[in-house]
C-alpha positions as CSV (number, residue, x, y, z in Angstrom):
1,X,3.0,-63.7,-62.5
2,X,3.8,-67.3,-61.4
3,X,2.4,-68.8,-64.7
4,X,4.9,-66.4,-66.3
5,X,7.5,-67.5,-64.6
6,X,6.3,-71.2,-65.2
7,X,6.2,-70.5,-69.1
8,X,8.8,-68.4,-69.7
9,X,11.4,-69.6,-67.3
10,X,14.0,-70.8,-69.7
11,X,13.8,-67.7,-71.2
12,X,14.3,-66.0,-68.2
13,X,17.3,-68.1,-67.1
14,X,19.0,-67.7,-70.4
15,X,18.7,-63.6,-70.0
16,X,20.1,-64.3,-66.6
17,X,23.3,-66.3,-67.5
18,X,24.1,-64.1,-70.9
19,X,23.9,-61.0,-68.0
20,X,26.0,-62.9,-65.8
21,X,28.7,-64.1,-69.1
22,X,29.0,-60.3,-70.0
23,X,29.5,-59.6,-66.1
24,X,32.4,-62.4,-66.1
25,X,34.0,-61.5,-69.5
26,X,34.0,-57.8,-68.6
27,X,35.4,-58.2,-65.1
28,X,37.8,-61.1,-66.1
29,X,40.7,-59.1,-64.9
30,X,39.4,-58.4,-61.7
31,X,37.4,-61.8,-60.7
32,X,39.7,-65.1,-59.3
33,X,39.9,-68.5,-61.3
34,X,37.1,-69.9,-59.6
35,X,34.2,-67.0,-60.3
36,X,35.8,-66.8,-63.7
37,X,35.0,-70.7,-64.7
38,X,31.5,-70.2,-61.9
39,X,30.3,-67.2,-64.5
40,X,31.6,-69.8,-67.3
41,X,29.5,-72.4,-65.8
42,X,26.4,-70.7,-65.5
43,X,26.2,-69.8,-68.9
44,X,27.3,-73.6,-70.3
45,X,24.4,-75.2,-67.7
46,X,21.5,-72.9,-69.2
47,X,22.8,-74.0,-72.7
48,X,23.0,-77.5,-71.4
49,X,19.1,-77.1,-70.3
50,X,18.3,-75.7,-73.9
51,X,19.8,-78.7,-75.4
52,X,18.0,-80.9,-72.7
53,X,14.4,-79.1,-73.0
54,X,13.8,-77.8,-76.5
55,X,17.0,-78.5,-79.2
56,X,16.7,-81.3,-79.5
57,X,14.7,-81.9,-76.3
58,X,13.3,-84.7,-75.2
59,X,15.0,-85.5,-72.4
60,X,12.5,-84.6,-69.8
61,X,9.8,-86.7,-71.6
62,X,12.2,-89.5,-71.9
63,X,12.7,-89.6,-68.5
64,X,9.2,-89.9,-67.3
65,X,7.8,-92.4,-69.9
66,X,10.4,-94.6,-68.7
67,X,9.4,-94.2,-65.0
68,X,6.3,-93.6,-65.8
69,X,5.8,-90.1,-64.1
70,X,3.7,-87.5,-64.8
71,X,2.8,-84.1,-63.4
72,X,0.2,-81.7,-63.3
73,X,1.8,-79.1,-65.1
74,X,4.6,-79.6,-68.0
75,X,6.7,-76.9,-66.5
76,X,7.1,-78.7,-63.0
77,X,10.4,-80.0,-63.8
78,X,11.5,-76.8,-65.3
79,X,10.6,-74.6,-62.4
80,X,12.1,-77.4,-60.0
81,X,15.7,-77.2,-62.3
82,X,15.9,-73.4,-62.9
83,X,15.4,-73.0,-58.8
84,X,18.8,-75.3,-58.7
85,X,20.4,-73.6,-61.4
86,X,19.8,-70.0,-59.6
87,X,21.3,-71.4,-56.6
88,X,24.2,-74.2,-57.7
89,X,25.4,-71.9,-61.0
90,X,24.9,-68.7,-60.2
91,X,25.8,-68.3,-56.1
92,X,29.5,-69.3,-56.4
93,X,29.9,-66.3,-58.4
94,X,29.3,-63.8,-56.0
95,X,31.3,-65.4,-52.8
96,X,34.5,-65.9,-54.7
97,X,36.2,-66.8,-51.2
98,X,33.9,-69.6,-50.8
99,X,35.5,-72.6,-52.6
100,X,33.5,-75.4,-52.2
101,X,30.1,-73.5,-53.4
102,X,32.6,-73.0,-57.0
103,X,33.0,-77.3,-56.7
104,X,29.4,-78.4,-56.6
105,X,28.4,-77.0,-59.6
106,X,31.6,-78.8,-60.9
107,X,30.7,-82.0,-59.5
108,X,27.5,-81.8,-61.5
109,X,29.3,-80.8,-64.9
110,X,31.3,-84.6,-64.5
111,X,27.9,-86.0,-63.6
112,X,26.0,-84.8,-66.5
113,X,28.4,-86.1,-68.7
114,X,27.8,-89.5,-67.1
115,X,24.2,-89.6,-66.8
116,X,23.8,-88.7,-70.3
117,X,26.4,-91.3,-71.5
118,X,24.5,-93.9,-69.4
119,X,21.1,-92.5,-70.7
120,X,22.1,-93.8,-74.0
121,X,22.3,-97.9,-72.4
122,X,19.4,-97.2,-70.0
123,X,16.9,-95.9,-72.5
124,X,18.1,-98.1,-75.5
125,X,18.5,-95.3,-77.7
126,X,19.0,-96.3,-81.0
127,X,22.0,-93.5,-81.5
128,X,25.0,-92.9,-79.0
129,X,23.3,-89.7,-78.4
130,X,21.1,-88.4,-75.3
131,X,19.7,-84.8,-75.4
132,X,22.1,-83.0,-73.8
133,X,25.2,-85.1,-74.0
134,X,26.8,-82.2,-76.6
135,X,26.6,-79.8,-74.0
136,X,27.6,-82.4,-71.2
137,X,30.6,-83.6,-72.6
138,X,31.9,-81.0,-74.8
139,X,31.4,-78.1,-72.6
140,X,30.4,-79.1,-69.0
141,X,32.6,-81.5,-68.6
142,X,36.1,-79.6,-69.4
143,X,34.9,-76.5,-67.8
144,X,34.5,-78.8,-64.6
145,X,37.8,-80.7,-65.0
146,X,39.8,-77.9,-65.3
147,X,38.3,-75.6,-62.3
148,X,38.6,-79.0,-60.2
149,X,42.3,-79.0,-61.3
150,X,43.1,-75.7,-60.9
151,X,41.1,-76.0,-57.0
152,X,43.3,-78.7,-56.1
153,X,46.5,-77.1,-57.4
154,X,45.7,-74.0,-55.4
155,X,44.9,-76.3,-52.5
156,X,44.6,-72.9,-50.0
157,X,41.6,-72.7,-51.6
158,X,40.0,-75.5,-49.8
159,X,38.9,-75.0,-45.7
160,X,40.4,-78.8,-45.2
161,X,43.5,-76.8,-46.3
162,X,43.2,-74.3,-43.5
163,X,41.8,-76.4,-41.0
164,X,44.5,-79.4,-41.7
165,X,47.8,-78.1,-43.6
166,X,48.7,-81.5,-43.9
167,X,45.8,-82.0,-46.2
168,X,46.5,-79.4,-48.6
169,X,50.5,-80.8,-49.4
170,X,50.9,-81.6,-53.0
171,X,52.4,-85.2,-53.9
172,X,55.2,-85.3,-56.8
173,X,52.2,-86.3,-59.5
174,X,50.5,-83.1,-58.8
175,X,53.7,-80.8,-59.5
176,X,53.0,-81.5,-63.3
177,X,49.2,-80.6,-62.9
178,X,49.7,-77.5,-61.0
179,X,52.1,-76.3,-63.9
180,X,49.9,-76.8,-66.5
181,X,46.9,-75.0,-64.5
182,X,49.4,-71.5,-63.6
């Protein structure tokens, strides 16, 4: 069973998020911002690991020839990142009134961008492409800027905004922001 799970655990992820997409786009209606771009999320990190691991792929073996790591088995790394994308992607959207379990994920979607932008410097790739940049920046990235946004906006979604009223108060700049989020 484990050496199923160690082969096939894309596989399984990716059967996972599409169940948790059709859960999200079914219950739109019915689910808040936050598990709406959570469910969103899910989905766009297991594509993201696609593009990472197997089309194009490479991005795992680029990583450790550079560092010069290697593991006993090739599906380590995989087993290591579908365990955080269980619990980073797929938690937030089942506790809806948990705000800052919806942010980490979102955190992540601005960091991928990043680290795959700085792969292309870091590795001296010939091309300004890293796998998984597509992903990163054309779909992790937004989906995280905009649930950020919208969190902020919505400021009583934050416990800093319960705890400390003063906290969640809205400068003028925001006004603007908060408009285009509603």
């Amino acid at each position: 069973m484990k050496n199923f799970i160690a082969r096939n655990n894309l596989y399984l992820l990716t059967a996972l998020s599409a169940a948790a997409l059709i859960y999200t786009l079914v219950s739109w209606s019915s689910l808040t911002v936050l598990q709406q771009m959570a469910g969103l999320f899910a989905f766009a990190l297991v594509l993201h690991l696609w593009e990472e691991g197997r089309f194009p792929g490479g991005f795992a073996a680029m990583i450790t020839d550079k560092l010069g790591f290697t593991a006993r088995s090739p599906h380590f790394g995989e087993i290591i990142t579908a365990t955080y994308v269980l619990v980073v992607a797929f938690v937030p959207l089942f506790l809806p009134n948990v705000a800052f379990l919806a942010i980490a994920p979102m955190m992540l979607g601005i960091l991928e961008a990043v680290a795959h932008t700085a792969a292309i410097k870091m590795f001296g790739l010939k091309r300004f492409y890293s796998p998984g940049l597509a992903t990163a920046g054309l779909v992790l990235l937004p989906l995280s800027l905009f649930t950020i946004i919208h969190a902020h906006a919505h400021a009583d979604h934050f416990p800093m905004g319960a705890v400390n009223p003063a906290a969640a108060q809205r400068h003028p700049g925001q006004e603007r922001l908060v408009q285009l989020v509603q």
